[in-house]
Residue, then its C-alpha position, 0 to 999 in steps of 0.5 A: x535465445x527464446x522465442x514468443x509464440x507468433x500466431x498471426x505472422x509478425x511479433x506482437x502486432x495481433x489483435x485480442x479475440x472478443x476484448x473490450x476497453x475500458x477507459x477507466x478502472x472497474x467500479x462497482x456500478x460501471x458496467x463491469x461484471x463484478x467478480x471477487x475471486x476465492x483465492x488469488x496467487x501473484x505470478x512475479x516475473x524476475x528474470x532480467x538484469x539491471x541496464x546498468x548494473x550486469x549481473x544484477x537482477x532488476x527485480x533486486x534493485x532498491x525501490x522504496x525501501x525495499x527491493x522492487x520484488x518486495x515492493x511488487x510481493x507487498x501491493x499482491x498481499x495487500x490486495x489479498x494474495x496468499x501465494x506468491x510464485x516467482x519466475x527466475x532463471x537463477x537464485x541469486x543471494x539478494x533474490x534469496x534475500x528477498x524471498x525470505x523476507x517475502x515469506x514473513x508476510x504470512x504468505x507462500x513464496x514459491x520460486x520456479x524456472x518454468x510454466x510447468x512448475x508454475x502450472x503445478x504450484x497455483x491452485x486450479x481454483x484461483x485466479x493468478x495476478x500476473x507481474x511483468x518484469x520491472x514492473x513498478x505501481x500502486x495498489x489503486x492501479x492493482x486492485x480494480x482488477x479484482x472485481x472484473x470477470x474472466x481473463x483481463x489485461x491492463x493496457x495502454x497507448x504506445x503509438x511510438x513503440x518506445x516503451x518498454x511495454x509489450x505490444x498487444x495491437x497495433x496501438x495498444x501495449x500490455x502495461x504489465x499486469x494480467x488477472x488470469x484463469x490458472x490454466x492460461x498458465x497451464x496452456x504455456x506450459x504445453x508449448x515448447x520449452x524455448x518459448x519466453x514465459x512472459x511473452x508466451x502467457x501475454x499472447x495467450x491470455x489476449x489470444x483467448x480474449x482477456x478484457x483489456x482495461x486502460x491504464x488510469x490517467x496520470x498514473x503511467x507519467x506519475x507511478x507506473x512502469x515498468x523500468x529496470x535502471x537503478x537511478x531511475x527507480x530509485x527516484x521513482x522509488x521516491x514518489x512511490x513511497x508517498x502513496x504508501x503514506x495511508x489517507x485517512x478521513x477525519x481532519x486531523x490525520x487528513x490534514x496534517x499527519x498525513x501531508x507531513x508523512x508523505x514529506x518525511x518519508x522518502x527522506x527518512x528512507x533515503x537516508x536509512x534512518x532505523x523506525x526505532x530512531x524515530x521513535x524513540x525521538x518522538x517518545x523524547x518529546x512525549x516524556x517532554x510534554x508530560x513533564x512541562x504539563x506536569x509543572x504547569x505549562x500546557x500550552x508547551x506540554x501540548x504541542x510537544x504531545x502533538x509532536x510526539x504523535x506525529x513521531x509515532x505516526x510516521x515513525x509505525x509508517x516507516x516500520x510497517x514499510x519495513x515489516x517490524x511487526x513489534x514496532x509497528x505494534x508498540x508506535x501504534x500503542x504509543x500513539x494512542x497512549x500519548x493523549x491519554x497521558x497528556x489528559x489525566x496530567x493535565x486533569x490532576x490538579x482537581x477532581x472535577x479535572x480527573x473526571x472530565x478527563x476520564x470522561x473524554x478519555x472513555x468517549x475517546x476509547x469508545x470512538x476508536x472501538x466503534x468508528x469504522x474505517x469506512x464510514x468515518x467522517x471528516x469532521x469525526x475525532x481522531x487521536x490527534x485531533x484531541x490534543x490539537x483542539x485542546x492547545x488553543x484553549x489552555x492558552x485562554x482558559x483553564x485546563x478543564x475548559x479544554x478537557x471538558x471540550x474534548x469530551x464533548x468532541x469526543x461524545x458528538x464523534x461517538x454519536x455520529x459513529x452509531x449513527x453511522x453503524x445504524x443507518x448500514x444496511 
């Protein structure tokens, strides 16, 4: 049995020196010392079994179409790590399976027994993200604690004592993230061998006087916590995947792929449906709307481009959940392609029809090189938002009414884009 460093008489029921709580996550503006770290490693802790499957590692069980070590690996890479060190007690072939497939992320992965090993892989230099065993949440609960200073620990309320949460105080428990200094790690690994990593590096980091920030509101009900059932986190695993579904700003991808990804998702992935599946269906109904566009029917030919698009896009969401580097690229680029081929179809029958449809397709090409994620606008155009304006109209109007109507739509995006890039300081 190992044992947690007990300092002030009775296990877990100590105060932190000199921390302060939050009540919200850190933003620029609220108080908090901005601090952008110039390396970060992931610390993963993965060393309890399954409750209800023995001999299984919690952390190997699936959680969102991965295992949960490769759910916890993708939110510290997305957040900017670029070591991984995993803390175990054995190797087992699903932990080395997903050791692996961490590995192709671009990252280092380290696997290791004790402090000490951990001490000496982590550069001094870096700051150390710390993940609890059995830990399940999201990139928006991870990554406000970048831009803290110093040691910080995320917290919750635990009055009844019935999580499984760490206490750090009378009323409060560790709700399993930490961003710390390497030698916290250092300072555990001067103790005895028999002390627990994890609860031993907890009660230093708060001994030291780690800032305590509060878990969001909502999110320990809705996406974090820590639980190491294989049905549960299945289930959870469900919600999760929802918030992998990006959100992005312009109305079309807002609105509608967006919504849709998010509903199809945990299906497709519950049921193991491959991402070239979905693809190749989509690239079906792209081949079926170029043909009806082609024999004069654009009103069809549109929507099944439109369809085809939401194809490519949930299809490039469920590849990238799986890390297929290739079909991500070639969804991606289908995508894109999907509209232009629709436009220079719809636009044969004339030259005036060639050229509004080169002309929107240049605006298009020049909106996408110079709209930046971060300052688009709702109202701006995006891929899909072309062909969907364009449905309306060819139904009423002829081909060129619509083509000229996405040019000009493209034109007003490219106009606000800089715009945008000029009013940036």
């Amino acid at each position: 049995m190992r044992r947690t460093p007990d300092r002030h008489g009775t296990r877990g029921e100590y105060l932190s020196v000199g921390g302060c709580q939050a009540d919200t996550p850190p933003v620029a503006g609220n108080g908090h010392r901005p601090y952008q770290p110039l390396m970060l490693a992931g610390l993963i802790f993965a060393t309890e079994d399954a409750d209800d499957r023995p001999g299984t590692l919690a952390a190997t069980l699936p959680f969102g179409g991965l295992t949960l070590i490769e759910f916890q690996a993708r939110l510290l890479v997305a957040a900017g790590a670029s070591q991984i060190i995993l803390v175990i007690e054995r190797l087992t072939p699903e932990l080395l399976g997903a050791i692996n497939r961490i590995g192709r992320r671009g990252v280092s992965v380290d696997a290791v027994r004790t402090a000490g090993e951990a001490a000496e892989k982590i550069h001094p230099l870096s700051r150390v993200m710390a993940v609890a065993d059995g830990v399940m949440t999201t990139n928006e609960v991870m990554t406000p604690m970048l831009g803290i200073g110093g040691d910080v620990l995320l917290v919750t309320d635990d009055r009844d004592g019935a999580s499984r949460y760490e206490r750090v105080g009378v009323r409060t428990a560790w709700a399993g993230l930490a961003l710390l200094d390497p030698k916290r790690i250092a300072e555990v690994a001067a103790m005895p061998k028999d002390y627990d990593f994890q609860s031993t590096l907890l009660r230093v980091a708060a001994q030291s006087g780690a800032e305590q920030v509060r878990l969001p509101p909502g999110a320990a009900a809705d996406a974090h916590g820590i639980e190491r059932d294989s049905r549960r986190l299945a289930e959870k695993g469900k919600a999760i995947l929802s918030a992998l579904v990006p959100r992005p700003r312009p109305w079309a991808d807002h609105f509608i792929l967006a919504p849709l990804g998010r509903l199809a998702l945990p299906q497709l992935v519950a049921r193991s449906v491959p991402s070239i599946a979905v693809g190749g269906t989509a690239a079906v109904l792209a081949a079926g709307g170029f043909a009806a566009l082609w024999f004069g029917w654009p009103a069809s030919g549109l929507l099944m481009a439109i369809l085809a698009m939401i194809g490519f896009s949930i299809g490039g969401t469920v590849a990238n959940l799986r890390d297929e580097t290739i079909r991500i690229r070639l969804q991606h680029g289908a995508l894109l392609a999907t509209p232009v081929l629709a436009a220079l179809v719809l636009g044969r029958g004339s030259a005036a029809g060639w050229v509004a449809a080169i002309a929107a397709i240049l605006a298009a090409a020049l909106v996408e090189r110079a709209g930046n994620p971060a300052t688009r606008r709702r109202w701006w155009a995006s891929p899909l938002a072309y062909p969907i304006l364009m449905l309306p109209v060819v139904i009423w109007a002829p081909p060129l009414a619509a083509l000229a109507l996405a040019g000009i739509y493209a034109a007003l995006t490219l106009s606000g884009a800089i715009e945008a890039f000029r009013e940036k300081p």
